[in-house]
C-alpha positions as MATLAB code, in Angstrom:
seq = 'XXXXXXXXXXXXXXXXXXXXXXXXXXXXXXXXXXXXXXXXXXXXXXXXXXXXXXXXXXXXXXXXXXXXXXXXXXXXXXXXXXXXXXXXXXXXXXXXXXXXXXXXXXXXXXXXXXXXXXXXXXXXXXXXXXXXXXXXXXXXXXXXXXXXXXXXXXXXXXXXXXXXXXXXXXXXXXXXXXXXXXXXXXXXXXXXXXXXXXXXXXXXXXXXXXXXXXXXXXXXXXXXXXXXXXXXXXXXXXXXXXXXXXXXXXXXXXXXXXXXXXXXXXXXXXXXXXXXXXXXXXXXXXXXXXXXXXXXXXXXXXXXXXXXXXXXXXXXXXXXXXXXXXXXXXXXXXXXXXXXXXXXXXXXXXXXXXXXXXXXXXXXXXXXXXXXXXXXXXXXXXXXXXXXXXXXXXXXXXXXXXXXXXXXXXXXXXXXXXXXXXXXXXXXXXXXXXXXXXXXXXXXXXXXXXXXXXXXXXXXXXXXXXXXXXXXXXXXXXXXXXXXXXXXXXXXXXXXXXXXXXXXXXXXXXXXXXXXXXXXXXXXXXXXXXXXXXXXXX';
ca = [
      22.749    9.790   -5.324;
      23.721   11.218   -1.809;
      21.137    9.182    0.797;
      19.820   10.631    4.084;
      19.285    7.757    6.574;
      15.958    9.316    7.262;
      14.896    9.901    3.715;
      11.586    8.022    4.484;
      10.142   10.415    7.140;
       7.698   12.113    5.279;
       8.257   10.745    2.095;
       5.868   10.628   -0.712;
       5.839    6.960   -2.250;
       4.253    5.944   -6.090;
       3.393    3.160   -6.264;
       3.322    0.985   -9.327;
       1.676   -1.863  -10.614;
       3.923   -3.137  -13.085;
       1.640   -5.436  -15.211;
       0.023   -2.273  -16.032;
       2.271    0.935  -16.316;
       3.838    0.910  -19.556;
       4.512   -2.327  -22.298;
       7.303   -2.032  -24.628;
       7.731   -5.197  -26.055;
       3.870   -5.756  -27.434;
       2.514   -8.450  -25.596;
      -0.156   -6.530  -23.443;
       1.846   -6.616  -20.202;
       3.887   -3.987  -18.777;
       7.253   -4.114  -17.622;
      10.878   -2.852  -16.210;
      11.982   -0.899  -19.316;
       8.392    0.382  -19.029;
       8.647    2.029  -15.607;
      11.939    2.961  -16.770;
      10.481    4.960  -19.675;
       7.880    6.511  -17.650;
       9.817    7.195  -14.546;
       9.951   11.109  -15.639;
       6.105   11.228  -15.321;
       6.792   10.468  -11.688;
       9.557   12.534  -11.160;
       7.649   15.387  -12.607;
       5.318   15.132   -9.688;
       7.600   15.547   -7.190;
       7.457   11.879   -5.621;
      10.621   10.797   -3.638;
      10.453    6.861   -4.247;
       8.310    4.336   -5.963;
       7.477    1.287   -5.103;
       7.402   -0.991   -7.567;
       4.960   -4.304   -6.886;
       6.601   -8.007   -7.799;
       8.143   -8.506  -10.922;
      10.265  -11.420   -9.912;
       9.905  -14.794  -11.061;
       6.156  -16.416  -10.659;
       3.762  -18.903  -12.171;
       1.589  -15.856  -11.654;
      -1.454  -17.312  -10.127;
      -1.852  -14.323   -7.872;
       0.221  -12.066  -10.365;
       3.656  -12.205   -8.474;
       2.335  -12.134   -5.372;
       3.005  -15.919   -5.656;
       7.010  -16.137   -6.309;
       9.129  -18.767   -7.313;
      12.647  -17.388   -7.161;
      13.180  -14.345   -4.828;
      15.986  -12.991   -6.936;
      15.001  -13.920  -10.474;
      12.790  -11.448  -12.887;
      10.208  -12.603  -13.909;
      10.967  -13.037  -18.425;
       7.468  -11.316  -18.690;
       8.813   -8.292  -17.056;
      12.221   -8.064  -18.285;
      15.946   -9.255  -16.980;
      17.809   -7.895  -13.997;
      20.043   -6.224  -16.767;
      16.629   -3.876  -17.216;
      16.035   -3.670  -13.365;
      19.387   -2.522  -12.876;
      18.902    0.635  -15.955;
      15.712    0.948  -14.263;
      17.172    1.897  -10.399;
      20.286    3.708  -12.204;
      17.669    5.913  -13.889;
      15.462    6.256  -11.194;
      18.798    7.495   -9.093;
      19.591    9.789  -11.571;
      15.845   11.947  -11.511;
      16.526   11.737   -7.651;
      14.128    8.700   -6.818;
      14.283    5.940   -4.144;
      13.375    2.474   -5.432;
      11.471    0.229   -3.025;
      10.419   -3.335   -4.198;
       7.453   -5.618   -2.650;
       8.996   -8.388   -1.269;
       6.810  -11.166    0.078;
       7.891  -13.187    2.501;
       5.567  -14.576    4.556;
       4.749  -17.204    1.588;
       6.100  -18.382   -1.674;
       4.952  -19.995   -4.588;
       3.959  -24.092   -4.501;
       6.220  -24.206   -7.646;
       9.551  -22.661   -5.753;
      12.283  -25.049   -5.319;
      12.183  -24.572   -1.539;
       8.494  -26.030   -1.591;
       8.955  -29.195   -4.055;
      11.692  -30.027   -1.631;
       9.984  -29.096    1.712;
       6.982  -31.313   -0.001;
       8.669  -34.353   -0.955;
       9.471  -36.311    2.691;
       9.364  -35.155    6.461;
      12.909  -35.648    6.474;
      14.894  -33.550    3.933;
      16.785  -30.460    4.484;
      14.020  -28.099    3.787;
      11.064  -30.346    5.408;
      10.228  -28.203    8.375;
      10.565  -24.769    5.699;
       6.719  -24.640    5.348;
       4.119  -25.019    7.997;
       3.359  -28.951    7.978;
       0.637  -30.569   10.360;
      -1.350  -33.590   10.930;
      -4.615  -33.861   10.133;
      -7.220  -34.848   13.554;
      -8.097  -38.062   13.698;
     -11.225  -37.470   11.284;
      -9.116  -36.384    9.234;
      -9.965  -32.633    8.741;
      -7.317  -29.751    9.255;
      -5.610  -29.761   12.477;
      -7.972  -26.155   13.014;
     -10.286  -23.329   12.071;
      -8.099  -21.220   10.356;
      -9.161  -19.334    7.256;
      -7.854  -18.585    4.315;
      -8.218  -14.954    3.208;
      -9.208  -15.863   -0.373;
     -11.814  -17.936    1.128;
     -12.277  -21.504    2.892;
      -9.758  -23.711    4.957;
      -6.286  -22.487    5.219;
      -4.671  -25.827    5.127;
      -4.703  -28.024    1.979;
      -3.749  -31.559    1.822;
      -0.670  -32.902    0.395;
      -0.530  -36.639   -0.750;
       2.737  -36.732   -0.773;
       3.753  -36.082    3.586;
      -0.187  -37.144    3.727;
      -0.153  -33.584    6.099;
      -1.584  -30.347    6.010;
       0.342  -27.050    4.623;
      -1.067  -23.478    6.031;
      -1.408  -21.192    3.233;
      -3.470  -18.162    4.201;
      -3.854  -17.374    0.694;
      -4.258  -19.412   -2.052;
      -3.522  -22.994   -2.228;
      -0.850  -22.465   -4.709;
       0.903  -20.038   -1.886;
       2.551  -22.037    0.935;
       2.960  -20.359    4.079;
       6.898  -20.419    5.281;
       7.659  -21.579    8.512;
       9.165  -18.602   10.305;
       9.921  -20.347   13.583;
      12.761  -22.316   11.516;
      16.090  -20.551   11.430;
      17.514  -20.873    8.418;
      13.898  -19.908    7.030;
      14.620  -16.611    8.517;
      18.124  -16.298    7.491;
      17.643  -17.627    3.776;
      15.305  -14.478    3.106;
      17.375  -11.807    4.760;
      19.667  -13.319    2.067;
      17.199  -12.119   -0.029;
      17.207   -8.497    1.214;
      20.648   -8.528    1.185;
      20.995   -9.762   -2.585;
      18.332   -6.629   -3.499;
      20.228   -4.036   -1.307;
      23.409   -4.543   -3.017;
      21.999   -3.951   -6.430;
      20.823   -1.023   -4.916;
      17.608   -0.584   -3.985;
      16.372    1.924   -1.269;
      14.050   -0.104    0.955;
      10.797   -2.638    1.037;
       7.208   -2.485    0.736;
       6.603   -5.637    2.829;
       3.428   -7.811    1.813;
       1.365   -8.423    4.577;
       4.082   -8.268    7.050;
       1.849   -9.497   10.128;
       1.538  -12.886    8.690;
       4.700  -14.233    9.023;
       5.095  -15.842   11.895;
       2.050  -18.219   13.240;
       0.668  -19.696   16.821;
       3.605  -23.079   17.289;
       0.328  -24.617   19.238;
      -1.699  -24.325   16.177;
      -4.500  -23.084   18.737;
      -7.764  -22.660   17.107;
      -8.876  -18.888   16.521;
     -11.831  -17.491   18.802;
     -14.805  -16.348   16.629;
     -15.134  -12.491   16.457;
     -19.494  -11.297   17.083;
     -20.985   -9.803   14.471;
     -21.008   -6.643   15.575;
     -17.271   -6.032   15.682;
     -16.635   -7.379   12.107;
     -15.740   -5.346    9.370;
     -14.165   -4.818    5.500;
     -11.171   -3.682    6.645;
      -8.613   -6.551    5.307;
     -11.548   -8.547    3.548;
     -14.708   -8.302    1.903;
     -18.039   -8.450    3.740;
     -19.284  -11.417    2.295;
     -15.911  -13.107    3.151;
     -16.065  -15.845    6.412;
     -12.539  -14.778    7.170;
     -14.375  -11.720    8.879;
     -15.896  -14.129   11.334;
     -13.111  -14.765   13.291;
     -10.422  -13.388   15.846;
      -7.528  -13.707   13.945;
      -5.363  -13.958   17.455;
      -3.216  -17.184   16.518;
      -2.716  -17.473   12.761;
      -1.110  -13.788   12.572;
       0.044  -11.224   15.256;
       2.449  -13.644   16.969;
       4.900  -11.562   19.034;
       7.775  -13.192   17.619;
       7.308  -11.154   14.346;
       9.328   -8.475   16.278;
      12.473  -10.372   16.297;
      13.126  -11.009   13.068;
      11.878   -7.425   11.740;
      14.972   -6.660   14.245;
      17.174   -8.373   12.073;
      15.438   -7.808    8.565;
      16.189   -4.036   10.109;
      19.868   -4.460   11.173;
      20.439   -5.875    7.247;
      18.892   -2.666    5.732;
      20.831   -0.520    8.535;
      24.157   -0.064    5.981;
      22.282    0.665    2.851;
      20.395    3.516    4.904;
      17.440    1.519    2.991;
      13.892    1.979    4.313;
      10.567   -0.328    5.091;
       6.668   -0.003    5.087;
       4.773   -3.025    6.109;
       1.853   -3.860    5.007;
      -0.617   -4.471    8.101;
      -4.080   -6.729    7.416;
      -5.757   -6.594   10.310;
      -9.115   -5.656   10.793;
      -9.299   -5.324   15.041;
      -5.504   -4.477   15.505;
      -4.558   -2.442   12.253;
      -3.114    0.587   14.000;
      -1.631   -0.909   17.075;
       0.191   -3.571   15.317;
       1.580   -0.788   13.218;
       2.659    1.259   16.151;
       4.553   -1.839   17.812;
       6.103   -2.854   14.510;
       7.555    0.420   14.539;
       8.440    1.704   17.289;
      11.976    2.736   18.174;
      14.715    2.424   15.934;
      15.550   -1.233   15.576;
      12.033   -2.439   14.084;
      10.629   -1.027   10.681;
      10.205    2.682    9.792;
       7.398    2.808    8.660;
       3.986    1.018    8.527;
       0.312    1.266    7.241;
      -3.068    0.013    7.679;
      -6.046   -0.211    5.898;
      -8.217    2.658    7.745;
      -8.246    4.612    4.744;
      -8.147    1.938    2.184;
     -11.857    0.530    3.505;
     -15.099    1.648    2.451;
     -15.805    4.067    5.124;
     -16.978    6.855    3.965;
     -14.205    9.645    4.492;
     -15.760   12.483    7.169;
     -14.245   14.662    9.566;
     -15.183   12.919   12.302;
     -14.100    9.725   11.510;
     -10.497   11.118   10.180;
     -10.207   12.671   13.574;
     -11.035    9.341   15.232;
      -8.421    7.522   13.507;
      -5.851    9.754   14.385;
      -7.365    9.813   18.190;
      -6.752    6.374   17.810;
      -2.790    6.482   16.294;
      -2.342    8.483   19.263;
      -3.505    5.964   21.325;
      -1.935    2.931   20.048;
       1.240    4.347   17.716;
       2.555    7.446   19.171;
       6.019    6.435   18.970;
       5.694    4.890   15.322;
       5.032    6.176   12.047;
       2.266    5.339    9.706;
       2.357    5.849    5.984;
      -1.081    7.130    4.444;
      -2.808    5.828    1.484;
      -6.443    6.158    0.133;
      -5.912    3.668   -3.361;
      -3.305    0.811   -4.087;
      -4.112   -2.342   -5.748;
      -6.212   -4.074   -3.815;
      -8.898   -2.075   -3.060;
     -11.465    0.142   -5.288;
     -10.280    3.079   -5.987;
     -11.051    5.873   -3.548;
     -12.543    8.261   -6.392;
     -15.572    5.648   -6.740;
     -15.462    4.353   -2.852;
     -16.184    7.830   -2.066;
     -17.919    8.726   -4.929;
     -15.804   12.029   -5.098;
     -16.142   15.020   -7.327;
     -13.379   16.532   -9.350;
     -13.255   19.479   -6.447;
     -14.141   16.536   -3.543;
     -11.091   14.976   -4.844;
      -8.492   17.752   -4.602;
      -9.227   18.267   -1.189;
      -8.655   14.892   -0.331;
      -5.386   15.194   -2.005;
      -4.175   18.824   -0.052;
      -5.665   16.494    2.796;
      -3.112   13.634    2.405;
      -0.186   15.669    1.684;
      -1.014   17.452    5.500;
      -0.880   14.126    7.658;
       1.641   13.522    9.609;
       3.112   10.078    8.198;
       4.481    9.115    5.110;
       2.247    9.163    2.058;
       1.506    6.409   -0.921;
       0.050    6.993   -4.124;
      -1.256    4.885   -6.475;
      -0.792    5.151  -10.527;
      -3.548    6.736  -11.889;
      -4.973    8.163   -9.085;
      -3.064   11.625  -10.185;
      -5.035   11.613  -12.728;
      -8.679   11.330  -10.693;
      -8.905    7.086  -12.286;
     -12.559    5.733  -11.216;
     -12.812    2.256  -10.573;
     -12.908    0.071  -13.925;
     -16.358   -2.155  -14.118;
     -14.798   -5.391  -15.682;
     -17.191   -8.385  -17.341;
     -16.598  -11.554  -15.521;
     -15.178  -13.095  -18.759;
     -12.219  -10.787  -18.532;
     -11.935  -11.080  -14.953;
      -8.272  -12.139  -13.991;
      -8.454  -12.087  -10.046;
      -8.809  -15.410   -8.522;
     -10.117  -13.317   -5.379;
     -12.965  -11.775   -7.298;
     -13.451  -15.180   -9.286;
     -13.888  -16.584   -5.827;
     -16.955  -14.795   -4.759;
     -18.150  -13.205   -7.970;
     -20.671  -10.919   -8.263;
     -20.996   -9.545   -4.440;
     -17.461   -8.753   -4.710;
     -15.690   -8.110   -7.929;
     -12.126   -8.938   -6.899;
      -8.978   -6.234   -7.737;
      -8.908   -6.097  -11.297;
     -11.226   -2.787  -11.452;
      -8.061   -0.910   -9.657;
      -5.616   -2.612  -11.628;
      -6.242   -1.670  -15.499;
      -3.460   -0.353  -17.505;
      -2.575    3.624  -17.336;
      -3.365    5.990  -19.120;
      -0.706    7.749  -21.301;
      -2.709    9.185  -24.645;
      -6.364    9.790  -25.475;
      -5.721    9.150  -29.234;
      -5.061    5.543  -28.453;
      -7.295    2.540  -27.744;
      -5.190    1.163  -25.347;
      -4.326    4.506  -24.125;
      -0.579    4.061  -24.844;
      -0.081    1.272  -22.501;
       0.484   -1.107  -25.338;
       0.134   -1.953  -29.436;
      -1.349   -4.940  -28.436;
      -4.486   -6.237  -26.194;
      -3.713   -5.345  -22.872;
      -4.231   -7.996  -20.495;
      -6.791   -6.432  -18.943;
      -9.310   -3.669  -20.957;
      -8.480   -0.109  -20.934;
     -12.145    1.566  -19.893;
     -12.937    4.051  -22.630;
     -13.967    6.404  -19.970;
     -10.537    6.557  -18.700;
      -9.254    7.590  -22.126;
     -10.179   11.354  -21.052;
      -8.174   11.070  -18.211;
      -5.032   10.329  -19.833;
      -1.534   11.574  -18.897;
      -1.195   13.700  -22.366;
      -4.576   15.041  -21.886;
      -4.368   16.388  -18.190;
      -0.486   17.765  -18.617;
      -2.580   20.080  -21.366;
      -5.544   20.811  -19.369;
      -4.569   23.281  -16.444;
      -7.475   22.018  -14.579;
      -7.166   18.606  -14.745;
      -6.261   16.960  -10.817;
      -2.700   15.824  -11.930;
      -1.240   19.552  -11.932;
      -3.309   19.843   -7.971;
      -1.666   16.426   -6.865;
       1.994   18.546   -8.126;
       1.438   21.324   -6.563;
      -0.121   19.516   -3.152;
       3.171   17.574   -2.911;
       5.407   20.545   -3.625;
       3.697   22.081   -0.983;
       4.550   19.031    1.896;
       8.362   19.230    0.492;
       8.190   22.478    0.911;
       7.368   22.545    4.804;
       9.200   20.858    7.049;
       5.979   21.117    9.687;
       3.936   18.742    7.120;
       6.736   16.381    6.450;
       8.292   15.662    9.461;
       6.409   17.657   11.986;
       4.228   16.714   14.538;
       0.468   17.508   14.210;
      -1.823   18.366   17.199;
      -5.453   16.550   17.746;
      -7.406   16.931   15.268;
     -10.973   18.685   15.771;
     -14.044   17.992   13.899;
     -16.931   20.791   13.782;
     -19.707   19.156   11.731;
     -17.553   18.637    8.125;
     -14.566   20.904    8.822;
     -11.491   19.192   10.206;
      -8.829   21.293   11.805;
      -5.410   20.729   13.166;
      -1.891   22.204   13.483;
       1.416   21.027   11.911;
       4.619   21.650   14.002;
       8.445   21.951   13.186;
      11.122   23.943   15.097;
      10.093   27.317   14.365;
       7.493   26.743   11.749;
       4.257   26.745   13.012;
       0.905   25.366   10.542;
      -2.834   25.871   11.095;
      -4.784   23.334    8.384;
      -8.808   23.893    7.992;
     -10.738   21.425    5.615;
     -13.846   22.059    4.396;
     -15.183   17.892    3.361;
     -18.733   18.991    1.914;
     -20.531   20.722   -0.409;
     -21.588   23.243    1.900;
     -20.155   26.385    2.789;
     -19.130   26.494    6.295;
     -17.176   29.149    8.525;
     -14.677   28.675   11.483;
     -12.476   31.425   13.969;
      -9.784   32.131   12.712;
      -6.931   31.252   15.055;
      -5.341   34.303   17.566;
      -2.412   35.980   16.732;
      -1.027   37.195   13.418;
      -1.257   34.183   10.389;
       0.189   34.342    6.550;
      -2.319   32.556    4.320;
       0.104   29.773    2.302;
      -1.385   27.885   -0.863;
      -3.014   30.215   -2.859;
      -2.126   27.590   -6.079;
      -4.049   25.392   -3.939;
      -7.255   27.230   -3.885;
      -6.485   27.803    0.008;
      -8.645   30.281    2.051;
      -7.894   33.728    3.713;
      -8.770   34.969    7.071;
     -10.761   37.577    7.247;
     -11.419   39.771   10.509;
     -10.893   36.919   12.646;
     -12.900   34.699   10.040;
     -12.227   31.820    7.571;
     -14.754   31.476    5.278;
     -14.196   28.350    3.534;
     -16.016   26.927    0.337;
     -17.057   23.718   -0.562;
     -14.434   21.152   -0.305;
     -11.826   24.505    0.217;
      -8.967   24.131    2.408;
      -7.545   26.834    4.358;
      -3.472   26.410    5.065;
      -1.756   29.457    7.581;
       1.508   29.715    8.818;
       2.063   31.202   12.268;
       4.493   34.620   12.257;
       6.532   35.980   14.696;
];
């Protein structure tokens, strides 16, 4: 497959959860021949890449997010025999294959760690973030896990700390150690050459920590928020200025960038931070020697999705990342899914979707949400998320997002598997199934096709710039820009009916298939939840 170095700009990215996109072997959990299988589906929509979540090797604690060998599959998923068929198929239907590597922590049961573990003097001793405890004896300072209490757990066998900003079972690496660095560029390299496109980079602002192990400053209440973690989560009470953020990050995302540079393979990093979301994205990728591309979790949080507070986000990217480029998402696998967060109609949720496939950025999607998925309700006994388990029942961890897709009605698991999944398929999803909607010419998946057709189709909303955005009560408007094409974008985000000028001069409606507005003597009269979508002519 001929690659363009800058196949990312604009790019529309599926993501997939791998435990739950397609079984084939009958014990409840999906995996790589899965995707493989399925990969028309995406295809079919008009995606460029996927990113695929962790399937490597794991004691699955946090369900791969916890690994054990950086270049192994994990058996439950398959062998790198089936990832290989899966990126050669994936390359044949014209798709770029981007896999989550996490590297700013491994697994307590990866060799590194039972070496780095055992004395203060081996090879690997200095691989993790060790410390002393104070002289009482508690950690050496405040910092907080994001799954909830101290970050540092005690090892009996160094009698020291280890950071892990996660769970206990996931050691932080120590990133200001050299051959740290260079042993997991190996690991980029080892992916590239079996010929993978790019990254998705787990919470890629957590790599490298304070050296002074400087005690974070606590954040008022009035400035905290959900953004990375739940409200009822103490991790919000603090200024996360020394655990995370460090500006040595930039260095080694230098050279993480100068080993993708020959594959012409691409990056998004994930940022979690609630106070600095956007402007550590714009400084992780800025220029051309740091990452392409980045996101945070503005649209991921609860916040209800207005005009206004879309065009404040984007006053704000302006601000702080001018010279980077975000990547959009409103679902992945960690948060609720945005059809329940924002408690969207059918017609609500279309317009959303024109929405996201305007924005200047890169986009990700999130399987299911084609198909208009609500949030799962799960019963604590079949709860799998150690994060939910955690602080059970004011927040319900990940699992709701993370059920297994939808393929048939006719079946109780919905095609996903012959046996029980290994986490329930809701009945009311059942409706919603791939089979179902492809038959239904009104169902969202066939708007989410012809939404992304229409970005590919316009080099203005893929690559273009975009003007400021201006909010008038629940219509958002803004322009889309490249070389000669010129785009004017209204959005209507109500139920109300509301009308807006026209802009001067002479404008060809575009996006009819999208239920897209026409001027009318100077006039747009735009529905509920209508979009209106006009290119500029000579």
């Amino acid at each position: 497959m001929q690659k363009d170095a800058n196949w990312w700009r604009g790019a529309v990215i599926y993501q997939i959860y791998p435990r739950s996109f397609q079984d084939t072997n009958g014990d409840g959990v999906g995996d790589l021949p899965g995707i493989t299988r399925r990969l028309d589906h995406i295809a079919r929509l008009g995606a460029d890449a996927i990113w695929i979540s962790p399937f490597f090797t794991s004691p699955m604690k946090d369900f791969g997010y916890d690994v054990s060998d950086y270049c192994g599959v994990d058996p439950l998923f398959g062998s790198l025999a089936d990832f290989d068929a899966l990126v050669a198929r994936a390359h044949e239907l014209g798709l770029k294959v981007m896999i989550d590597l996490v590297l700013s922590h491994t697994s307590d049961q990866h060799p590194w760690f039972a070496e780095s573990r055992a004395s203060g003097d081996n090879p690997r001793a200095n691989w993790y973030v060790w410390a002393d405890p104070k002289p009482d004896g508690t950690p050496p300072n405040n910092w907080l896990s994001i799954f909830g209490g101290s970050a540092w757990a005690w090892d009996a066998r160094r009698c020291q700390y280890y950071l892990h900003n996660f769970l206990a079972s996931q050691p932080d690496l120590n990133f200001h150690e050299p051959s740290v660095q260079a042993a997991l560029l190996d690991v980029a390299r080892f992916w590239l050459r079996r010929g993978v496109d790019g990254f998705r980079l787990d919470t890629i602002n957590f790599y490298v920590h304070d050296k002074q192990l400087r005690d974070n400053p606590p954040l008022p209440p009035e400035e905290r928020n959900d953004l990375t973690a739940p409200k009822v989560n103490p991790y919000n009470h603090q200024r996360h200025i020394h655990d995370k953020n460090q500006p040595e990050n930039i260095e080694f995302l230098r050279k993480l960038r100068a080993v993708m540079k020959p594959y012409m393979a691409a990056a998004v990093g994930e940022v979690g931070d609630s106070q600095r979301g956007l402007e550590i994205a714009g400084e992780y990728t800025r220029g051309s020697d740091r990452m392409q591309m980045c996101y945070a979790f503005e649209f991921l949080s609860g916040n209800s999705l207005q005009a206004n507070r879309i065009a404040e986000v984007f006053e704000q990217v302006d601000k702080l990342a001018a010279d980077g480029w975000l990547c959009w998402a409103f679902s992945n696998h960690d948060v609720q899914r945005h059809i329940t967060r924002w408690s969207l109609s059918e017609a609500a949720a279309m317009a959303y979707t024109t929405l996201l496939m305007c924005l200047r950025g890169s986009v990700c999607i999130y399987q299911g949400e084609e198909l208009g998925l609500p949030e799962a309700e799960i019963a604590f006994e079949d709860l799998q998320d150690p994060y939910g388990r955690e602080f059970w029942p004011e927040f319900k961890g990940r699992d709701g997002c993370r059920t297994p897709m939808v393929w048939q009605s006719d079946n109780r698991n919905g095609g996903f598997s012959e046996a029980k999944p290994w986490l329930p398929v809701p009945s009311s999803h059942l409706a919603r199934a791939v089979a179902s909607a492809e038959a239904n010419p009104q169902a969202l998946i066939h708007h989410y096709r012809r939404a992304i057709a229409l970005r590919a189709a316009h080099p203005a909303l893929r690559t273009g710039t975009q003007s400021q955005m201006l909010a008038s009560g629940d219509v958002l408007s803004f322009e889309r820009r490249e070389g000669a094409e010129r785009l004017f974008l209204a959005f209507n985000l109500s139920d109300t009916a509301a009308t807006l000028a026209a802009p001067e001069g002479r404008w060809q409606p575009l996006a009819a298939d999208l239920g897209g507005a026409v001027p009318v003597a100077g006039t747009i009269e735009l529905a509920a939840w209508q979009a209106a979508i006009l290119r500029k002519l000579a």
